[in-house]
N, C-alpha and C positions, 0 to 999 in steps of 0.2 A: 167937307167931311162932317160926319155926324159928331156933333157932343158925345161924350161918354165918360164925364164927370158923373160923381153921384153923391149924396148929403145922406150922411147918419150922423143928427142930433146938431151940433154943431162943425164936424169933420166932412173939408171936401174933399173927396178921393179922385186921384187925376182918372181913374178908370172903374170898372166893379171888379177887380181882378184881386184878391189876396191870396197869399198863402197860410196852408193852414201849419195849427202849431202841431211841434212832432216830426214835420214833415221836411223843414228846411232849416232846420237848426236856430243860430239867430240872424241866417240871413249871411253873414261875414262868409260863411264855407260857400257860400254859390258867387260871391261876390266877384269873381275873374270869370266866368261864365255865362253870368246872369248881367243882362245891364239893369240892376235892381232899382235905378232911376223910373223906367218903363212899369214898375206894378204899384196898382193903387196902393198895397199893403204888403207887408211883410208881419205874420202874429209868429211870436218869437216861440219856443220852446218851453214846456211848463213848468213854471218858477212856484218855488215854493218857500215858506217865511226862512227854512233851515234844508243844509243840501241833505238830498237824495240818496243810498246808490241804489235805487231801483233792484230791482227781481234778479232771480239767479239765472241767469243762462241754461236752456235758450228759451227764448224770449220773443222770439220771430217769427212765423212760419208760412210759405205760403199756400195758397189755396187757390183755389176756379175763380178766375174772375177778382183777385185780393189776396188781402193776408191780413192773419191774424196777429197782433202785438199783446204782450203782457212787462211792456220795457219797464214801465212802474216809476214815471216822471222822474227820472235817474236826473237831477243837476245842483248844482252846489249853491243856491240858495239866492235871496233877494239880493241880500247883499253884497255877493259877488259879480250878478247884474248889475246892480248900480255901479261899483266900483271899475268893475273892468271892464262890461262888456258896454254898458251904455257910453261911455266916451266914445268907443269906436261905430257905434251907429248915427250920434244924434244929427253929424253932418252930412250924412245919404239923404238924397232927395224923394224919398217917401218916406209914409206915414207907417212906423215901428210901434205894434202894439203886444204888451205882453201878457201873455198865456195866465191866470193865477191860479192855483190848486192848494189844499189846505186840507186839514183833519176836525177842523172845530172852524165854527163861523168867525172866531177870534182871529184864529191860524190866518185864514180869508183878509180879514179887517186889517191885520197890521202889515201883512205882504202888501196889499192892495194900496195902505198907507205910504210905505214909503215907496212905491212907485211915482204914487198921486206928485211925490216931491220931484219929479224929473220932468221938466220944461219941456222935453221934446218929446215926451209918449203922452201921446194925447188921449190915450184909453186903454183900457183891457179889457180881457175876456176872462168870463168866471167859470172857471169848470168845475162848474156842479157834479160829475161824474165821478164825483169822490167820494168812495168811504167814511161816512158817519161812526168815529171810532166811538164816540158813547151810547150809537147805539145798534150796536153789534152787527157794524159796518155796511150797514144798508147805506148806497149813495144819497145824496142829499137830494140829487135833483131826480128820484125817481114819487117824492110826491108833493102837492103843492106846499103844504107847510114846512118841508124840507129848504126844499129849491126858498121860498120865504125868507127864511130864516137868515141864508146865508146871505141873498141879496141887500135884504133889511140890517144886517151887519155890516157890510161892506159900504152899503150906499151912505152909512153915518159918516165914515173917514175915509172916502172918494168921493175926487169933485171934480171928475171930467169924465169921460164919458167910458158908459159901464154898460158891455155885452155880457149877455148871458150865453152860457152854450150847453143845451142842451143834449139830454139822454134821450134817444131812443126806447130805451129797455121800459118802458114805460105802457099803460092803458090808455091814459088819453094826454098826449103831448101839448095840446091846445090849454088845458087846466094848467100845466106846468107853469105855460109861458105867459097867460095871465096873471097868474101869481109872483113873475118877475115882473113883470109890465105895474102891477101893483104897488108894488115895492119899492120903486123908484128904474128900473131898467131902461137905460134908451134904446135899448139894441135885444136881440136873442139873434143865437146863430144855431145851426141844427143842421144836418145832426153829427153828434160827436158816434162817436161805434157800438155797432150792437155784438153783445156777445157772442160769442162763439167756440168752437174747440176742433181741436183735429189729435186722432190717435192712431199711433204706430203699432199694425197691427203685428209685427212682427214680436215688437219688444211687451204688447201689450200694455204702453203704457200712454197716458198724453205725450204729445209732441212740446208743449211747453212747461214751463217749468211749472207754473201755479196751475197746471191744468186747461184754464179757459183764459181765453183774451180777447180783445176788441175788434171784431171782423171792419177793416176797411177797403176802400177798392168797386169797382164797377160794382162787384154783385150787389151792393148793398143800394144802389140809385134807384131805381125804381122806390123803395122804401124811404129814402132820401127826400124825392122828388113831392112824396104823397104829402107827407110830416110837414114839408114846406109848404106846400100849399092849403094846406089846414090852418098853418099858424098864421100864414098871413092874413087868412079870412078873421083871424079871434083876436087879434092885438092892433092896432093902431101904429105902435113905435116899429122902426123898419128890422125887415128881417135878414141877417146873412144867409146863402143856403150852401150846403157842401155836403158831400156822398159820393165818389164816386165821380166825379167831373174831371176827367181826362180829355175833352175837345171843345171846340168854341160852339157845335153842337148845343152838347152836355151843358154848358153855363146859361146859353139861351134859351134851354127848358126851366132851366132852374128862374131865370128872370121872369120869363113868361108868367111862370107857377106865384110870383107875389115876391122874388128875394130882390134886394133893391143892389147887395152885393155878394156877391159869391165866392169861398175856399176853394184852391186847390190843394190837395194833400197827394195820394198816393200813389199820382201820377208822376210824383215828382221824383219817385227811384227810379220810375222806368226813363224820363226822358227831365231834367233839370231845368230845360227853359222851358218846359210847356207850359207855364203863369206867362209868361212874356207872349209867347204865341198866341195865346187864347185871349189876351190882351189886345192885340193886333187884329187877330182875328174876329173880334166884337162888331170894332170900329168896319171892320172889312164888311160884315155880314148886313149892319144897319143901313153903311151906303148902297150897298147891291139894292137892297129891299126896298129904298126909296125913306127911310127914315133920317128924320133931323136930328132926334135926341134918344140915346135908352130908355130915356124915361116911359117912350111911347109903348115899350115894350114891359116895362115891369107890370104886372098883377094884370096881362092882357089875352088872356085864352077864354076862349068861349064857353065858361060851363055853365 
């Protein structure tokens, strides 16, 4: 049987398979369904230093090929992760990494702190795709000294290993993630959702509450697929990639294109064990094809 371990930074993941945050709660709600031992990763739900309650209802909506969200990282804060929910993960047999989101690169710094203090999360991911409230709520990860700034905050008081996740909504994605790569980043993952809106033409008004949300789901893959294989070309440290990856297909384009691991997100309301599948389904497709390791596969298309 082929290998299909994979190394980002110091972390070996038994597969390239995670899920993405948002998508699966913290893991614990799939856990009678999912044999969550079987996925390289589990990235938990986005934590923030103080709880959430996210956007007013509704909040959801679907669309061709996805759906758009405007949930607005609704949960009750770092501390209540540590306290309650980290007990009940840290003795699951994969690798739990948490989601951080923040309003000020501080916000960032001291979430990300006291994660850094729990033995068994051996990384997060930074989502950049927050609102810069001081400056007049432009996201941070829409330009390189943004995206900087907060990496450069974070990487002072974290000391294991630190993904960036990148925005799409951007001009050139590649600047972004060298400007994490700079900074200290071992990781970028991409892409997180690009905006989008849907409106009810009866009522004439949006379908969501705040108007616009973050389109995710197949249609956004092709777009998904590009953005990763640009950044793998411009960065050195490995890349996650996700967009859109609902089949063992889909993650294999994504490997090909340069991502050394790959999210699944919004595939996972339609069917909850498709990460364990597409998991399986890796290992299935490497031995068919006559390969020893994934490895032979990452950053391996002809262009």
């Amino acid at each position: 049987m082929a290998a299909v371990n994979v190394k980002i930074n110091d972390i070996i993941f038994k597969n390239p398979v995670l899920t993405a945050s948002g998508t699966f709660g913290y893991g614990l709600e799939f856990a009678d369904i999912v044999p969550l031992h079987e996925l390289g990763g589990v990235i938990v739900k986005g934590t923030t230093l103080h709880p959430r309650e996210g956007n007013d209802y509704p909040r959801m909506a679907e669309t061709a090929q996805g759906m758009l969200n405007c949930v607005g990282l609704q949960n009750k804060g770092v501390d209540y992760f540590c306290q309650h929910i980290y007990p009940q993960l840290k003795d699951i047999d994969t690798h739990f990494i948490v989601n951080v989101s923040g309003s000020s690169p501080d916000d960032y710094a001291e979430c990300a702190a006291r994660v850094d203090a729990l033995e068994k999360i051996p990384a997060i991911e930074l989502n950049i795709s927050c609102p810069n409230v001081k400056q007049g709520g432009m996201a941070f990860g829409v330009t390189p000294e943004g995206a900087a700034s907060v990496v450069k905050a974070v990487r002072s008081r974290y000391h294991k290993t630190l993904i960036v996740k990148l925005s799409p909504n951007v001009t050139n994605i590649a600047d972004i993630a060298r400007a994490c790569e700079a900074e200290g980043a071992d990781s970028v993952s991409l892409i997180n959702t690009l905006m989008g809106m849907a409106i009810d033409i009866e009522r004439r008004r949006p379908v969501l509450s705040i108007a616009t949300g973050g389109l995710s789901g197949p249609a956004v893959k092709p777009v998904a697929l590009r953005m990763v294989w640009q950044v793998a070309k411009a960065v050195s440290i490995p890349v996650v990639g996700l967009g859109g990856i609902s089949s063992t297909e889909d993650a294999i384009a994504f490997l090909m294109a340069g991502a050394t691991a790959i999210e699944i997100g919004t595939a996972n309301f339609i069917d909850p064990a498709i990460s364990v599948k597409v998991a399986r389904g890796i290992g299935a497709w490497l031995d068919s094809h006559g390969c020893k390791s994934v490895d032979e596969i990452i950053g391996a298309i002809n262009d």
